[in-house]
C-alpha positions in Angstrom: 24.7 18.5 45.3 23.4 20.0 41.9 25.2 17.4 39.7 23.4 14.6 42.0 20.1 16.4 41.3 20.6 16.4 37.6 22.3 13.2 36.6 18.5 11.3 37.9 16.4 13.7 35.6 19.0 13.5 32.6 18.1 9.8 33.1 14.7 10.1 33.1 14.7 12.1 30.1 16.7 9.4 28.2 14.2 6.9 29.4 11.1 9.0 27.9 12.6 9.7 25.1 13.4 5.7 23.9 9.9 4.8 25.1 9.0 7.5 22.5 11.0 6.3 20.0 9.1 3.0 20.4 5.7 3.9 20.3 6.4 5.7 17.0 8.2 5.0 13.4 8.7 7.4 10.2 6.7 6.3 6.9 7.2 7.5 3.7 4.4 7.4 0.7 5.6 8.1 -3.3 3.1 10.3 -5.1 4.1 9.2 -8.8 3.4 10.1 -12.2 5.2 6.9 -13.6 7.5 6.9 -16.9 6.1 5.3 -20.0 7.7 3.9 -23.3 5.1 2.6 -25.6 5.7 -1.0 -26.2 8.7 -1.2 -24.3 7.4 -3.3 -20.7 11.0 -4.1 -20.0 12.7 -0.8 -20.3 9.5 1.4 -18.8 9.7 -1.3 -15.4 13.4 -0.9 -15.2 12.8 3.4 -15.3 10.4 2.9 -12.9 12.4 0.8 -10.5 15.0 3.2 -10.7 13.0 6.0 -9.6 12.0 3.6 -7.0 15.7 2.9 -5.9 16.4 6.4 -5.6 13.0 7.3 -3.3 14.2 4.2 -1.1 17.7 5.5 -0.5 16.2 9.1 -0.2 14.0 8.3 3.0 16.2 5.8 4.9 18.5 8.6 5.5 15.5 10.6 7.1 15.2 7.7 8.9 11.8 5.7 7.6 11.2 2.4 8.1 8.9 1.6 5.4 7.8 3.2 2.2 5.0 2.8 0.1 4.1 3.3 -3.9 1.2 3.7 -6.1 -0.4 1.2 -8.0 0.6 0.5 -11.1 4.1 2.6 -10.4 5.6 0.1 -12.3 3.9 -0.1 -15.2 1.8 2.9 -15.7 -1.8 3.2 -16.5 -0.9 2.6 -20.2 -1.5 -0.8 -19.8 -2.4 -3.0 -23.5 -5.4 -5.5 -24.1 -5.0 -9.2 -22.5 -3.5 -10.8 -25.3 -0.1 -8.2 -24.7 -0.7 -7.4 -21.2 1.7 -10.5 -19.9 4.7 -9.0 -21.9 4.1 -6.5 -18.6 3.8 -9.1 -15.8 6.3 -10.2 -13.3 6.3 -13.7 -11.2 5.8 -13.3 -8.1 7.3 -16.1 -5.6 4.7 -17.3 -2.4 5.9 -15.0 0.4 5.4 -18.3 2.5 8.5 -19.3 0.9 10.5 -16.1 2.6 12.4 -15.6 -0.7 15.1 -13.0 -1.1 15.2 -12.2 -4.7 18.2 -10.1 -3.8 20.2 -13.6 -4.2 18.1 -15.9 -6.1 18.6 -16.5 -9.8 16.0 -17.0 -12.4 14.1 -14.0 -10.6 12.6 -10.8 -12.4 15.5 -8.1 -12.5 12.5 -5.4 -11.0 12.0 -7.4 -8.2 15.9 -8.5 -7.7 16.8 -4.5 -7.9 13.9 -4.1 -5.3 14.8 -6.6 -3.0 18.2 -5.5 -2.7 17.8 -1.6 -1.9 15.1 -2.8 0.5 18.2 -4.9 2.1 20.4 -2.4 1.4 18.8 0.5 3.0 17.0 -1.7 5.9 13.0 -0.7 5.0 9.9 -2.2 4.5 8.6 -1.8 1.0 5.3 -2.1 -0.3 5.0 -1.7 -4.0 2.3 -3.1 -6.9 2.5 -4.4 -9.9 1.0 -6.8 -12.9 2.0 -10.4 -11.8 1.5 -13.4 -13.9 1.0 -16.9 -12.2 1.6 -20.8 -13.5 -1.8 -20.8 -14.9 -1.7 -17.3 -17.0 -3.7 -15.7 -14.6 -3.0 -11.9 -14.4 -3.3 -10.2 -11.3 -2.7 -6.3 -10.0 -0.6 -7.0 -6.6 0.7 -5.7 -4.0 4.2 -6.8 -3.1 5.7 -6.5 0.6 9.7 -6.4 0.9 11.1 -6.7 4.4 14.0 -4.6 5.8 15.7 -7.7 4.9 14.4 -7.7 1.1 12.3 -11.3 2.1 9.0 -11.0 0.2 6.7 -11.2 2.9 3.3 -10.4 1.9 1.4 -10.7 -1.4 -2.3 -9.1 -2.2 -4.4 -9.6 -5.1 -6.8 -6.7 -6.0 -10.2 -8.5 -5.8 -12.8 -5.6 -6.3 -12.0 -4.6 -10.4 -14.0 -1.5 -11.3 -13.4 0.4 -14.7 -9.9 -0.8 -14.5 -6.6 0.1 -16.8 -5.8 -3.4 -17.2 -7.5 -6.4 -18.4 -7.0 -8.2 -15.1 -8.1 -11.9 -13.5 -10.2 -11.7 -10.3 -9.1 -13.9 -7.2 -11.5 -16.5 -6.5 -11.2 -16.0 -2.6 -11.1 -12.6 -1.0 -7.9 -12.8 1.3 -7.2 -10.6 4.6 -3.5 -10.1 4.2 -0.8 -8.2 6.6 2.4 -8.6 7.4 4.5 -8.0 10.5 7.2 -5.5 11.4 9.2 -4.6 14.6 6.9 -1.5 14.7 3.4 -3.4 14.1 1.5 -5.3 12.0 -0.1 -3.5 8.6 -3.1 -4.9 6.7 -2.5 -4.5 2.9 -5.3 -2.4 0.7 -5.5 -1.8 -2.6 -7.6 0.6 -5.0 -11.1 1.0 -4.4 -11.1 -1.5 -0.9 -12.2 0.9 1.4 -15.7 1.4 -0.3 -16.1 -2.2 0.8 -16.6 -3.8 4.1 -14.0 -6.7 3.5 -11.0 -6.9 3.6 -10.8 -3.9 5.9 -13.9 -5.2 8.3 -12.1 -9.0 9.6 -8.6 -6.7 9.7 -9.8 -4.2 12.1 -11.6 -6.8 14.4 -7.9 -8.6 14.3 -7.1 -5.5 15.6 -4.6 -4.5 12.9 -4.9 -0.7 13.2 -1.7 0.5 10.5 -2.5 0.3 6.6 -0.5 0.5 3.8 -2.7 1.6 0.3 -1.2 1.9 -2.8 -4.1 3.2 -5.1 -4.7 5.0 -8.8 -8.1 6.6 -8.1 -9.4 8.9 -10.6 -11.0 11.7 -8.1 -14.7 12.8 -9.7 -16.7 15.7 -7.7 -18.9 15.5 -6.0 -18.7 11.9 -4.4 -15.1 9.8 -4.7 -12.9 12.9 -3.6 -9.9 10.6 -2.7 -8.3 12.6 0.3 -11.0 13.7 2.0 -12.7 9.8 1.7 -9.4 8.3 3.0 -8.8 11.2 5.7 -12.8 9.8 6.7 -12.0 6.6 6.6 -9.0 7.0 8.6 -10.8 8.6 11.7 -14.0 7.0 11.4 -12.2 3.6 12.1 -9.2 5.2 14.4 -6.2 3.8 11.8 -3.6 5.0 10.2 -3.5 5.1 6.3 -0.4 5.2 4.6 -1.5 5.2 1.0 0.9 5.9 -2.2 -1.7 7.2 -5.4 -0.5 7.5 -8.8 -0.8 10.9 -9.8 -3.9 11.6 -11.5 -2.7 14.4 -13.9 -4.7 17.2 -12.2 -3.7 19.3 -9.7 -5.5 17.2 -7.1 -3.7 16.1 -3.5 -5.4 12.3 -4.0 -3.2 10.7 -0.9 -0.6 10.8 1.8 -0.1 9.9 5.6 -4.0 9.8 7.2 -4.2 9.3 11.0 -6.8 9.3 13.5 -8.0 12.2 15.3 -5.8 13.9 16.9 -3.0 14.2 14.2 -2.9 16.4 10.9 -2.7 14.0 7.9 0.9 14.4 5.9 -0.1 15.1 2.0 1.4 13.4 -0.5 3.8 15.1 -3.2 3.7 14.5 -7.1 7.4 13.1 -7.6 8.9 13.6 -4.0 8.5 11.4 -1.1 6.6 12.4 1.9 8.0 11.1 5.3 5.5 11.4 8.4 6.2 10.6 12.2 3.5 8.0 13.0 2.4 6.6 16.3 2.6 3.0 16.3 -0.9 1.1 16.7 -2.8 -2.2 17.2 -1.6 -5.2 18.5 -2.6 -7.7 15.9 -1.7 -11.4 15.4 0.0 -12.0 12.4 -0.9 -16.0 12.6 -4.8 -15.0 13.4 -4.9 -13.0 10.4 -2.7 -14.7 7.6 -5.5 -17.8 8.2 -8.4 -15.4 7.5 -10.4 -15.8 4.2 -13.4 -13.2 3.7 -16.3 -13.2 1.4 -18.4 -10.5 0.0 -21.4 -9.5 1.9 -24.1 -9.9 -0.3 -24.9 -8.9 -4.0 -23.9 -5.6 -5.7 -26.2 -3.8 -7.3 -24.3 -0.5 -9.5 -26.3 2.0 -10.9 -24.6 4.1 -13.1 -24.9 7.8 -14.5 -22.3 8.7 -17.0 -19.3 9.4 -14.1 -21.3 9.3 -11.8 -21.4 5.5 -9.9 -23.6 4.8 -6.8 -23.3 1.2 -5.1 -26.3 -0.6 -3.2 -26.1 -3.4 -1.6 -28.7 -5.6 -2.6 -29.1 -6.6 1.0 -29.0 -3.7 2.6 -30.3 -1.0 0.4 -27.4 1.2 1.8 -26.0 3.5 -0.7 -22.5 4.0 -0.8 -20.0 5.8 -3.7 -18.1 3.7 -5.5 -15.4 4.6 -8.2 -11.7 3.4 -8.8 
């Protein structure tokens, strides 16, 4: 009689514990403080990627299904002036092409070595880096890697502010995500969520998981980084998984942010952070990858030694702004 009372619950539990499984994932993010050989693009990208390798293999066997990495965790910060700066740069191909460098000759050996671990260790991975088009235009982008090592996704940082490399700007201000078994992620990058787009036509898509690599120099008493991410997490009920490059102070600058309800996961310099996440949104991929945003209004910046304010011009709302 017992064992006909207990086989049913045993079931039950098996049952609730797969629907759990399912409404959550584990994500990783890489705090970094990125290796640096001066004048040496190649061999510093290949150091890098290496380190990258080794964080990959690290968290697939804790089980993640995506990880993310700082901007410019490729390069470093110690970027040169535009006449050298496309020594650094890497072609990127059109993620509406599906291409799996892993296989594909005549591709950059950082995103072949990429490709493949992503493949090899069946993660997402998000990653940024200086990318040089047909025309010589220089962008900082973020880079999306399926489980399968397909690049699936492609950002271009739009909003430049004091930054470490001489980059182009975008002429169009793109919404971009990508899709995974455990939900659709919009795709941030430095300074975005000071700004009402990209973020703004993502959440009404309903896209509710970020990924957010960022180098973000934290200044007292306005652009704290964690606490402005932790803020923006709640205040717009997402999660934020954003990977920062290590500032060189003793600062926690990024990590796993959730909405209310969960304790953020802080990043650590030079180890990866892996975070149970509940999995959110229920966004169209198709809706969103046909999206093109454009600024709201003009910017006006009023600045005070480290100190930078932003006002729209058509609002007269003041907001910090710093990358």
């Amino acid at each position: 009689m017992m064992e006909f009372l207990i086989r049913p619950l045993l079931l039950i539990l098996l049952i609730a514990q797969m629907q759990s499984a399912q409404d959550s994932y584990k994500a990783a993010t890489f705090e970094y403080k990125p290796e640096y050989i001066p004048d040496d693009p190649l061999e510093t990208m290949r150091l890098n990627a290496k380190e990258f390798e080794k964080q990959i293999e690290t968290v697939s066997k804790e089980h993640a299904k995506i990880i993310v990495f700082p901007e410019l965790g490729l390069t470093s910060i110690h970027l040169p002036n535009r006449s050298a700066l496309s020594n650094w740069s890497i072609e990127v191909p059109d993620p509406e092409k599906k291409s799996l460098p892993c296989n594909e000759s005549g591709i950059h050996e950082v995103l072949r070595k990429i490709s493949c671990a992503a493949e090899r260790r069946k993660l997402y991975v998000v990653i940024n880096l200086v990318e040089k088009t047909d025309d010589n235009c220089l962008y900082s982008s973020n880079v999306v890697f399926s489980s399968e090592g397909r690049i699936v996704a492609r950002y271009r940082k739009y909003y430049r502010y004091n930054e470490f490399g001489e980059f182009n700007r975008p002429n169009e201000l793109n919404a971009t995500a990508f899709s995974t078994p455990f939900g659709t992620f919009g795709v941030l990058i430095g300074a975005d969520i000071l700004y009402e787009e990209p973020a703004r036509t993502l959440i009404e898509k309903n896209v509710r998981q970020f990924v957010y690599p960022l180098a973000w120099v934290t200044v007292l008493p306005f652009s704290t980084s964690y606490q402005m991410q932790r803020a923006w997490s709640k205040t717009n009920d997402v999660t934020v998984i954003s990977a920062p490059y290590y500032p060189g102070r003793e600062y926690v600058v990024g990590g796993i942010f959730m909405s209310a309800g969960y304790d953020p996961k802080a990043a650590r310099l030079n180890s990866a952070t892996v975070g149970i996440v509940p999995r959110k949104g229920s966004a169209s991929i198709d809706e969103i990858s046909q999206s093109v945003t454009e600024p709201i209004g003009n910017d006006c910046v009023v600045r005070n030694k480290d100190i930078k304010l932003k006002i729209p011009c058509s609002t007269g709302i003041m907001r910090s702004r710093l990358q």
